[in-house]
C-alpha positions in Angstrom: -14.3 12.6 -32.1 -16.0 15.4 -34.0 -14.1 14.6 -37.1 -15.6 10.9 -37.0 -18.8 10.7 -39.7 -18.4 14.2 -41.1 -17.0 15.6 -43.9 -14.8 18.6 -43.8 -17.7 20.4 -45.2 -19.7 19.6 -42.6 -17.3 20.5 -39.5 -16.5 23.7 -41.2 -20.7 24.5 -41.3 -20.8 23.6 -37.5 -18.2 25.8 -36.1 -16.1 22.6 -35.1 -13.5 22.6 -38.1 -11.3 25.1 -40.4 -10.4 25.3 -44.1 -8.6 27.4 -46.6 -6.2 28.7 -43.4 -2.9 30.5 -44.6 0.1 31.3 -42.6 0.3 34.8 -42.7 3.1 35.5 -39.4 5.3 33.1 -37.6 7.1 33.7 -34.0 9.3 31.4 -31.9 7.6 30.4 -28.7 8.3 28.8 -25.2 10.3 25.6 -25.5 10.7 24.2 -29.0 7.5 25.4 -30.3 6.3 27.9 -32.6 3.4 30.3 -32.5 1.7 31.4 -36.0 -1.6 33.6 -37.4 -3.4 31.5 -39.4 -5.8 33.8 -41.7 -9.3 32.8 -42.3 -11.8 32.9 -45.0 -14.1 36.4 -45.0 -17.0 34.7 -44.8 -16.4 32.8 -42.1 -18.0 34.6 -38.9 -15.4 33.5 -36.2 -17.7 33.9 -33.4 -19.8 30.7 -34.3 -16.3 28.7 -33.8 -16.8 26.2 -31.2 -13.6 26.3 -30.5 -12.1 27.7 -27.3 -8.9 29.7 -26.2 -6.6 26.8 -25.0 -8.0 23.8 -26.6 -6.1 21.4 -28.6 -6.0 21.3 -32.0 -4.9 19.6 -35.6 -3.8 21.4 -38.0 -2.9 19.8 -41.5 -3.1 20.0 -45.1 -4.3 16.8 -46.8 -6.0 14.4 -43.9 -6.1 15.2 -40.3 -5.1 11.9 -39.7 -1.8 12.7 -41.7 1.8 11.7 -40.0 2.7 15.3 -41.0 -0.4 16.8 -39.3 1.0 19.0 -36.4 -0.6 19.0 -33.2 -1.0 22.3 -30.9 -3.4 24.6 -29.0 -5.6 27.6 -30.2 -4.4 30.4 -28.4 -6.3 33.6 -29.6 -8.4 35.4 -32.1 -7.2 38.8 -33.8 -9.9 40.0 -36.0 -10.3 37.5 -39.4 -7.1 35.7 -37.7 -6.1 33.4 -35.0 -3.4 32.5 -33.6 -2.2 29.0 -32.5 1.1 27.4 -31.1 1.9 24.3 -32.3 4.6 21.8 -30.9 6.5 21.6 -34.4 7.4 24.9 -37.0 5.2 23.8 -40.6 7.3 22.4 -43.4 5.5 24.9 -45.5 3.9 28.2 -45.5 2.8 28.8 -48.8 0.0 26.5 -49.0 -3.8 26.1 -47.5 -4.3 24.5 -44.1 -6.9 23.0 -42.5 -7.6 23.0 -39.1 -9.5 20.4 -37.1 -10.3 19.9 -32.9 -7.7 17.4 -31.1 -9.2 14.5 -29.0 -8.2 14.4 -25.6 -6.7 11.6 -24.6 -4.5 12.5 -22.3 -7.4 14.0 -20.4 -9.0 10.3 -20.1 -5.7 8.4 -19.1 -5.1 10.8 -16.5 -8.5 10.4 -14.6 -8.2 7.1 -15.5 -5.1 6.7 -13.4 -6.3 8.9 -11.0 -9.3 6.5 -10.3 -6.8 3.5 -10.3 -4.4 5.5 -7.8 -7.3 6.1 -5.3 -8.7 2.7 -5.5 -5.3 0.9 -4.2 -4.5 3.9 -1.9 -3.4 2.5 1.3 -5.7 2.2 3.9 -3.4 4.6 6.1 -2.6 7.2 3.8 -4.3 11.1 2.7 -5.7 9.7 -0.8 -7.7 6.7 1.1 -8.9 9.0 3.7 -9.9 11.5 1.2 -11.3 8.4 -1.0 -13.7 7.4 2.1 -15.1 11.0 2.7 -16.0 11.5 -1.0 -17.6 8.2 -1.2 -19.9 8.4 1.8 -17.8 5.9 3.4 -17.2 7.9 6.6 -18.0 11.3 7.7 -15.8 14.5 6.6 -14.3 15.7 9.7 -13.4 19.4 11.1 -10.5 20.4 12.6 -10.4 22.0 16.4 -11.8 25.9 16.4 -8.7 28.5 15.2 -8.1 32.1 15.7 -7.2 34.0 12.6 -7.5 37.8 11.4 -8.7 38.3 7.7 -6.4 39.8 5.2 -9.2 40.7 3.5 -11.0 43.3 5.7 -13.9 43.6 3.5 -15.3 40.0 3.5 -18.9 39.8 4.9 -20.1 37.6 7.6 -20.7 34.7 5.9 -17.6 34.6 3.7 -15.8 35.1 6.8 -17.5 31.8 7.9 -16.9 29.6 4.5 -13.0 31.1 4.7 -13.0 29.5 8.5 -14.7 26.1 7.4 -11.8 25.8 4.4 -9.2 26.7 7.6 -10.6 24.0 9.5 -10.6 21.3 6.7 -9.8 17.8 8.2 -10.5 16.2 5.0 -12.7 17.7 2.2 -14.9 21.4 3.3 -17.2 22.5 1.2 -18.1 26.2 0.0 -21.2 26.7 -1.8 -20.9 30.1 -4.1 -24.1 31.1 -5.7 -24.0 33.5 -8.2 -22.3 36.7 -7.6 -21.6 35.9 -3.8 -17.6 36.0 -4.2 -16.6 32.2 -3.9 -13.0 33.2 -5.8 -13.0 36.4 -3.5 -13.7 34.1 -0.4 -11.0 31.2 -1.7 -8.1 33.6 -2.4 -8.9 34.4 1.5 -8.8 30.6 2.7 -5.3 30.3 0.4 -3.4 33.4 1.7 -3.9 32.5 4.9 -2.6 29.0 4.6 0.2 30.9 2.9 0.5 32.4 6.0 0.8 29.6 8.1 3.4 28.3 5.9 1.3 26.0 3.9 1.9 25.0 0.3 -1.3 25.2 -1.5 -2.5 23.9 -4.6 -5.1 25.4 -6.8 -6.7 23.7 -9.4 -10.2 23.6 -11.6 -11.6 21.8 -14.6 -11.1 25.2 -16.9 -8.3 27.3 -17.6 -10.2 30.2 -17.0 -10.9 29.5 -13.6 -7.6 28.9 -12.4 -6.5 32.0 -14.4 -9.1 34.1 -12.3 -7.7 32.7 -9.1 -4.2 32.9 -9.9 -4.7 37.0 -11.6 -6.4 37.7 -7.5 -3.8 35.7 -6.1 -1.0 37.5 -8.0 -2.5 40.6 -6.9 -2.0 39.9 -3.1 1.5 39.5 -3.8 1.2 35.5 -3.7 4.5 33.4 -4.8 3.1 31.6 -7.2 3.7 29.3 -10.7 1.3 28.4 -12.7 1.7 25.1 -14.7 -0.2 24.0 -18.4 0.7 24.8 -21.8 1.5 28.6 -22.6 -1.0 29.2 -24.9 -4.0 27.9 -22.1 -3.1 30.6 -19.8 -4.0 34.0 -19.9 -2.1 37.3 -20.9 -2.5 38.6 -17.8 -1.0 35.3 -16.2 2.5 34.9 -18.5 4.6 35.7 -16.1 3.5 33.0 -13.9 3.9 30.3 -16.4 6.9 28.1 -15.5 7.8 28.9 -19.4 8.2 32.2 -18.6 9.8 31.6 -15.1 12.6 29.9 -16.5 13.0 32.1 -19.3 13.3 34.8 -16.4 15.7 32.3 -14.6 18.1 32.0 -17.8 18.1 28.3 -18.3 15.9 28.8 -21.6 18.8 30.8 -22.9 21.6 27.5 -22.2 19.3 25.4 -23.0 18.7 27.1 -26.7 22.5 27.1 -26.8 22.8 23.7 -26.5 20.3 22.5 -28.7 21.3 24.7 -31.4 24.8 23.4 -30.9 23.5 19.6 -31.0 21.3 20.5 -34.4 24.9 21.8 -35.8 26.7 18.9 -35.1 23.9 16.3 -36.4 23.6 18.3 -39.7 27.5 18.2 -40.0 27.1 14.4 -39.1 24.6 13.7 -41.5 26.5 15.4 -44.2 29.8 13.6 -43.5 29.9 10.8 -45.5 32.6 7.9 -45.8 35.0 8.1 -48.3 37.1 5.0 -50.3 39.9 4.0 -47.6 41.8 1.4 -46.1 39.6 -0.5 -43.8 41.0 1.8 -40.6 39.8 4.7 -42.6 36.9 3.6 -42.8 36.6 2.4 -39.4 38.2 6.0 -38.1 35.1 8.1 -40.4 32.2 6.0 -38.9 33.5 6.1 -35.4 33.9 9.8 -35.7 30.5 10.0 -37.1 29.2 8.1 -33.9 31.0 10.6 -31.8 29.3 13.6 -33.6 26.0 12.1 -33.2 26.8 10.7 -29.2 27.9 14.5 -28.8 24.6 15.9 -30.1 22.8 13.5 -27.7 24.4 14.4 -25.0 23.7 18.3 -25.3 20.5 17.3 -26.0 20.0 15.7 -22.8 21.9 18.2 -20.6 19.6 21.2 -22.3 16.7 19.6 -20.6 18.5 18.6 -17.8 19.2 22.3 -17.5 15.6 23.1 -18.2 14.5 20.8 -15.9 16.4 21.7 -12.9 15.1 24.9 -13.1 11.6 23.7 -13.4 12.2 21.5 -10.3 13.5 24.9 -8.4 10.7 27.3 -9.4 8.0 24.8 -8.2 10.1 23.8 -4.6 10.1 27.4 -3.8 6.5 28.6 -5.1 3.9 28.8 -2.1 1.0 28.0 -4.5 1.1 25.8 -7.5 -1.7 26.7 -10.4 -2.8 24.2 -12.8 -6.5 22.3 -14.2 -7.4 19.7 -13.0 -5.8 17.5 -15.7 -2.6 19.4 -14.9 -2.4 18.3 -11.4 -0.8 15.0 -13.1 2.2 17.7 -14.4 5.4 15.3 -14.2 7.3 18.5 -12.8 5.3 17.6 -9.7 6.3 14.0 -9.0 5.4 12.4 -6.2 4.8 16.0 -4.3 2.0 17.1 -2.0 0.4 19.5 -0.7 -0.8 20.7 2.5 -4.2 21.9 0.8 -5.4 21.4 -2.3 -8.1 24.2 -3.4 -10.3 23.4 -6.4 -13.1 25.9 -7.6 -15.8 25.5 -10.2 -15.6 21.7 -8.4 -18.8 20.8 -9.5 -18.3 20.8 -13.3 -15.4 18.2 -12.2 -16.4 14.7 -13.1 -14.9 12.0 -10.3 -11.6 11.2 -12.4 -10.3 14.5 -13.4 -11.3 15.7 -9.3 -9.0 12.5 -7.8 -6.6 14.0 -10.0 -6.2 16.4 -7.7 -7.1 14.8 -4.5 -4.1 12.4 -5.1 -1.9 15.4 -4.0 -3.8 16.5 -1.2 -3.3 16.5 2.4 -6.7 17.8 3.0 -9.1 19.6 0.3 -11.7 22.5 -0.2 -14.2 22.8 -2.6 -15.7 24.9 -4.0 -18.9 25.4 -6.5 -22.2 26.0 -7.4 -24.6 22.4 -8.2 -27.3 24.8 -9.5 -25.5 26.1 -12.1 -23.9 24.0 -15.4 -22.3 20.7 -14.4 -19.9 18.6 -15.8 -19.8 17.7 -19.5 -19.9 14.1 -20.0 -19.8 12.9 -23.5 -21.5 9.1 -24.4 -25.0 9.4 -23.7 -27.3 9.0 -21.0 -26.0 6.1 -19.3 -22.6 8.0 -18.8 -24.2 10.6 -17.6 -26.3 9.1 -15.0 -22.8 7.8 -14.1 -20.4 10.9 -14.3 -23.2 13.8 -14.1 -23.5 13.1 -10.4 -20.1 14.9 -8.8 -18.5 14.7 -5.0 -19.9 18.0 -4.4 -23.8 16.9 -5.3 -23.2 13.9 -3.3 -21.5 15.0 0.0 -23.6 18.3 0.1 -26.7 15.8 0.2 -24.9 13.9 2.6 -24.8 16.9 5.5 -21.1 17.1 4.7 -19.5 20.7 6.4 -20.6 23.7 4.1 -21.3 27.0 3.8 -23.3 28.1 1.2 -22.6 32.1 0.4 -25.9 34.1 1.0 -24.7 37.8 0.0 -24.4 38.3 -3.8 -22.7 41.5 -4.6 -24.2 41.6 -8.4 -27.7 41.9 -9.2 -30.6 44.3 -8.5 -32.8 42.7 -6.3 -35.4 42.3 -7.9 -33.5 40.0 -10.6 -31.9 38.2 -7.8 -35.6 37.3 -6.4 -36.8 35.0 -8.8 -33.5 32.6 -8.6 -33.3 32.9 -4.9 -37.0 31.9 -4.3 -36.6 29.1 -7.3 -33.4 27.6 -6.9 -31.7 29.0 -3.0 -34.4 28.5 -1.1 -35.1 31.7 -0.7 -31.7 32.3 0.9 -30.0 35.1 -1.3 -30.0 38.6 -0.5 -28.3 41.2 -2.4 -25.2 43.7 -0.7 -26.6 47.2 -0.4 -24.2 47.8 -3.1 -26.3 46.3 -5.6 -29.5 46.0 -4.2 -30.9 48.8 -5.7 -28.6 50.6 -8.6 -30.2 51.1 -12.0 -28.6 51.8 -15.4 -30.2 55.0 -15.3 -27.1 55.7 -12.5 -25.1 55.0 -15.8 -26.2 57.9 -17.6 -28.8 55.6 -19.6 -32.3 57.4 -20.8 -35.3 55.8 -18.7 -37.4 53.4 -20.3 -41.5 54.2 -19.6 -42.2 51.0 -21.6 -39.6 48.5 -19.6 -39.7 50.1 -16.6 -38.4 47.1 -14.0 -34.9 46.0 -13.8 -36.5 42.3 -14.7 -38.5 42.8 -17.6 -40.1 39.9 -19.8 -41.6 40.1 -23.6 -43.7 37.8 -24.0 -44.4 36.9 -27.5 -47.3 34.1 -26.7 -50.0 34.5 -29.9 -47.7 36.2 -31.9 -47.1 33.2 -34.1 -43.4 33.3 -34.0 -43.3 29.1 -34.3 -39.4 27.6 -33.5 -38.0 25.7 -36.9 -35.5 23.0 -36.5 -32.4 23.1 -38.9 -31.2 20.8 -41.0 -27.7 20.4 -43.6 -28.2 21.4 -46.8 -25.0 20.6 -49.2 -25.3 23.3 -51.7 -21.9 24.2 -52.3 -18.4 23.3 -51.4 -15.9 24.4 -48.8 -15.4 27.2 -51.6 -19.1 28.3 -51.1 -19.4 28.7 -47.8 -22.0 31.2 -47.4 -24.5 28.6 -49.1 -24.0 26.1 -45.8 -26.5 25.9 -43.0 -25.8 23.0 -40.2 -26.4 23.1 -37.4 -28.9 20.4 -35.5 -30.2 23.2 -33.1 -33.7 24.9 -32.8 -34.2 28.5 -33.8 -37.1 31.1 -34.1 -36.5 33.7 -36.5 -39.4 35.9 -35.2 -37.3 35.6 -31.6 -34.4 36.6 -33.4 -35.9 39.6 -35.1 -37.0 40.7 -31.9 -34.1 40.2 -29.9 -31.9 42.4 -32.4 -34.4 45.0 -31.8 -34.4 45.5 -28.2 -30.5 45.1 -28.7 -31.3 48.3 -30.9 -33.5 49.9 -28.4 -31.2 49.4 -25.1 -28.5 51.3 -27.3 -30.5 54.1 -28.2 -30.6 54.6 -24.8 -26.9 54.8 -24.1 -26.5 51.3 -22.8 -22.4 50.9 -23.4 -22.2 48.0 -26.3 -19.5 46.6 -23.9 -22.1 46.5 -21.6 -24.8 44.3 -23.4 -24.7 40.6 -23.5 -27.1 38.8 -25.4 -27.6 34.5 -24.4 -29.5 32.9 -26.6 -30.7 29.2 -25.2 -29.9 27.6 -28.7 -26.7 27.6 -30.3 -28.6 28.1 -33.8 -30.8 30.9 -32.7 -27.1 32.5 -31.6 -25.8 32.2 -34.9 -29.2 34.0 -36.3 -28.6 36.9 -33.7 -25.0 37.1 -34.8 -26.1 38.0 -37.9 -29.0 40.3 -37.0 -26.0 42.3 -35.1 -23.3 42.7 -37.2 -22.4 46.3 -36.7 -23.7 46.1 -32.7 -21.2 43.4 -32.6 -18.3 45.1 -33.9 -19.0 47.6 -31.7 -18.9 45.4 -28.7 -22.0 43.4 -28.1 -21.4 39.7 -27.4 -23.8 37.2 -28.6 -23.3 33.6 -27.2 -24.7 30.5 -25.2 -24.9 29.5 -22.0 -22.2 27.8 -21.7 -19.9 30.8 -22.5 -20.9 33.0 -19.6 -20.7 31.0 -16.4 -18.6 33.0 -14.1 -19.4 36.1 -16.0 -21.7 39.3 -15.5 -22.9 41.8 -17.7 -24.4 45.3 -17.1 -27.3 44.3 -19.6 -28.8 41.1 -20.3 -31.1 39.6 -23.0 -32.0 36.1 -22.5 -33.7 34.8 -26.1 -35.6 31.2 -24.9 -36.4 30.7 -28.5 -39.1 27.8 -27.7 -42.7 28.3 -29.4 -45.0 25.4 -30.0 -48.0 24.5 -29.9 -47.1 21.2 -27.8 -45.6 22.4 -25.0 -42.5 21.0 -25.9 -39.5 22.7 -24.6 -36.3 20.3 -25.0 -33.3 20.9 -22.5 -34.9 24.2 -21.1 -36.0 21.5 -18.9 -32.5 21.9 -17.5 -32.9 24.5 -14.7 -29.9 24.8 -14.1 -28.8 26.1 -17.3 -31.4 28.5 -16.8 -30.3 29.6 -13.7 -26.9 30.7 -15.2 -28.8 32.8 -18.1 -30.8 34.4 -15.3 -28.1 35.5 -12.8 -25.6 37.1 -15.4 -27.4 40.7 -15.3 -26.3 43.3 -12.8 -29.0 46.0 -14.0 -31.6 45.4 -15.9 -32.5 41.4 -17.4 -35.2 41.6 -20.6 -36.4 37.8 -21.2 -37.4 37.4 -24.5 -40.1 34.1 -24.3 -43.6 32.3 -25.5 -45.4 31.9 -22.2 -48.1 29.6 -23.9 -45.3 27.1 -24.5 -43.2 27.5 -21.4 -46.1 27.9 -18.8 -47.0 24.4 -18.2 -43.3 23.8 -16.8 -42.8 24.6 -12.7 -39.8 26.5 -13.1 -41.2 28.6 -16.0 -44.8 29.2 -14.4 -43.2 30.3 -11.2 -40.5 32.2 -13.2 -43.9 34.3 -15.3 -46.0 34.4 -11.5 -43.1 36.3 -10.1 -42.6 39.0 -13.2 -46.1 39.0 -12.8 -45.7 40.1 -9.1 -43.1 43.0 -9.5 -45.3 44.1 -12.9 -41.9 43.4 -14.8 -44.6 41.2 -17.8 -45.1 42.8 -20.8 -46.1 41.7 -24.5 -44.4 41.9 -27.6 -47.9 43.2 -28.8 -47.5 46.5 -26.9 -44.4 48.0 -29.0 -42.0 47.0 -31.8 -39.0 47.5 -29.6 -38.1 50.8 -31.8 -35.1 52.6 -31.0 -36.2 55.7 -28.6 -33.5 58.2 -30.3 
């Protein structure tokens, strides 16, 4: 846990922790809980929270390891404000809060069950044959050749061949989706027409966000769908799926409430009933009749979620595809259910036990991901890693399990889908004619003499712009915030300086804000930029990590590297793969910012500086000082 060897202080410096939070707006929510805005300090910058839509959180006043400590999930952000739903209303409003991350255990029991369930599978049964294929045990098998017409009229060739592969699934089929080549378009394909062949299809991944971006398509085609997980993980555009929201729609919700606020009458008359002087019958006649009050509150009690329940049960018999994480797939709604096909995207950032989560309801499986781009996150060092970092995907793609790896990317320029293609796809990408060759300058946005490529790389090697490491410096308290600086992460000021000012320069020339993304490989050289772009920011400029925009594009990229030494040294740029993310968000124009004295001696990096070199896309941050050209 984060909270384990740090001080409030501390946790509220890193991004990981909240303090001084008042309730400023309480609303009922789905079920028994309650959704409320907590308001948060000025100087606080919410975008370095670590903290993600739909995690679970602590929230409490004295110690986070309080009984009174209310457990919930962070739903949103509203300007200086979030808002979270918790499980239980607060006791009191009028007083400062603190807010802390929730471990997740349940996540770990789940996968740990999952591993157990597959393990004693019978030898005769879906999960052992599924087992077998994703441990090398025996081949993965295809199905006999089907005829089928695409619903989606627009796929290209070789989405029309992954969508066939995930039709002919004997077991587990695999569909490779490099960036930008539609893997969710070419899934929802494979899912409506198992829909159509009257299949019930279960969709699942290891992030809220990408089931929500399957179940928004899927919803789109007119799908009959529920989507299962905590109301607050889901996104706006999903509610209506939610089976909160379903049987609110049904009207058991509205019983239910009844009920319940019938059964708190009668305890609260129960609990102020109490037994007067009397013969021993009165007496005997009082407590029996408080018994009765009590058994009568139980019993609406029970049949309020019995009510709820049997709706639950009804919404998810009659839905043709369920929607839930990974973890979800465990939902007690589903009991002992499965399905004909279980879909999981974004499989390979699924370690083994939270994947067999899924598999344990399966029939037969396809999955679907990218191993060049991030992998799982496994927490407990490098001897976990080497254990979990490896996923089902990795291992049965090596194996010559059936594939298809999508070749067409409907995204970037060419010329910034070159350099990954050669370095990481064999070569194998080519861009749609769509994309192959559009320009922001068919936005509207002034040329650029001095960055005249769509990849375009500043190099700032001899400018003496070294990286510094950071380090916690306790100059305050929690009351002091500004005076904080903690965060264990490499930055480079003269990067950042930089950075801000081809920000500057891009939006001189009528480059949207919206439209500009800026990915900064260190999470302390983010929090720099953040504050370089203040005003850029609140106009609609994001400034983030990696990790933040897998799955996403941008118009307008700048990619900050931030390494400069005189060593060589270059930490977990090492990790290509992170790279490869940063690289392929850009649909128009890519600027790297990067020191190609220290990067150069790296294979990735060298070929990554030959090829700029080879579309004259290298330029130095010697040439110019980025200034704005209007």
């Amino acid at each position: 846990m984060e909270r384990s060897g740090r001080t409030l202080v501390e946790r509220v410096a890193l991004g990981i922790a909240l303090a001084h939070l008042r309730i400023v707006d309480e609303q009922s929510a789905p079920g028994d809980r309650v959704r409320v805005r907590v308001s948060v300090p000025e100087q606080i910058d919410l975008d370095n929270l670590r903290l993600a839509p739909g995690e679970p959180i602590r929230l409490w006043a004295e110690h986070p390891d309080e009984e009174d400590a209310i457990r919930g999930v962070f739903e949103r952000r509203e300007e200086q404000s979030l808002w979270l739903m918790l499980d239980r209303p607060v006791d009191e409003l009028d007083r400062d809060y603190a807010l802390d991350p929730e471990a997740p255990e349940l996540t770990f029991e789940r996968g740990d069950r999952a591993l157990d369930k597959a393990r004693s599978a019978l030898a005769n049964s879906d999960l052992a044959r599924l087992r077998e294929v994703a441990s090398l045990a025996r081949p993965a098998k295809l199905l006999a050749p089907i005829t089928w017409k695409p619903l989606d009229e627009e796929l290209d060739e070789v989405q029309r061949e992954a969508v066939d592969l995930g039709l002919r699934s004997g077991d587990i089929a695999l569909i490779w989706g490099p960036p930008g080549t539609g893997k969710t378009r070419t899934l929802v394909e494979v899912i409506r027409q198992r829909v159509a062949r009257g299949e019930r299809v279960l969709c699942a991944a290891p992030s809220n966000t990408a089931v929500d971006n399957l179940g928004i398509r899927l919803a789109g085609e007119g799908v009959r769908a529920v989507r299962l997980g905590h109301p607050a993980r889901v996104s706006p555009a999903l509610a209506a799926l939610t089976i909160d929201a379903q049987v609110e729609e049904d009207g058991a919700f509205d019983l239910a409430r009844e009920w319940r606020d019938r059964a708190r009458a009668i305890r609260k008359q129960a609990q102020s009933t109490s037994i007067g002087k009397g013969t021993r019958e009165d007496v005997a006649r009082q407590r029996a009749e408080i018994r009765a009050l009590w058994s009568e509150a139980r019993s609406l009690d029970r049949d309020a979620a019995r009510e709820v329940q049997n709706a639950e049960r009804a919404i998810i018999a009659r839905a043709q595809v369920v929607l839930a994480t990974c973890v979800g797939c465990d939902h007690p709604m589903l009991g002992d259910t499965q399905f004909d096909c279980v879909v999981v995207d974004e499989v390979t950032q699924a370690p083994d036990p939270l994947l067999f989560i899924a598999l344990g309801r399966a029939k037969v499986a396809v999955l679907a991901g990218d191993p060049q781009q991030l992998g799982p996150v496994i927490i407990g060092g490098p001897a976990v890693e080497a254990v979990l970092g490896s996923t089902v995907f990795e291992r049965l793609i090596a194996s010559g399990a059936p594939s298809v790896m999508l070749e067409q990317q409907h995204r970037m320029h060419a010329q910034i889908m070159t350099f990954p293609s050669r370095a990481t796809y064999d070569g194998k990408l080519r861009a749609s004619p769509q994309v192959a060759a559009h320009t922001l300058e068919d936005l509207g946005v002034v040329a650029d003499a001095a960055r005249s490529r769509p990849l375009w790389l500043v190099d700032t090697a001899g400018k003496d712009w070294l990286e510094e490491r950071t380090d916690f410096e306790p100059a305050g308290s929690l009351n002091n915030l500004p005076s904080f600086s903690f965060d264990p992460s490499t930055f480079n000021s003269g990067n950042a300086e930089r950075v801000a000012a081809e920000a500057r320069r891009l939006l001189s020339r009528g480059v949207a804000p919206t439209d500009l993304a800026i990915i900064a490989a260190y999470s302390a050289q983010a929090r720099r930029l953040r504050d370089l772009l203040r005003l850029e920011r609140a106009a609609g400029v994001e400034v983030g990590t990696v990790d933040g925009f897998q799955g996403r594009e941008k118009e307008v990229v700048i990619v900050d590297l931030v390494r400069s030494n005189d060593s060589g040294e270059i930490g977990f740029l090492a990790n290509t793969r992170r790279m490869n993310v940063a690289l392929t968000r850009a649909k128009r124009f890519l600027l790297v910012v990067a020191d190609s004295a220290t990067l150069g001696d790296h294979p990735y990096y060298a070929q990554f500086i030959q090829y700029v070199d080879e579309i004259d896309g290298h330029g130095s941050a010697w040439s110019d000082d980025a200034e704005p050209l209007k």
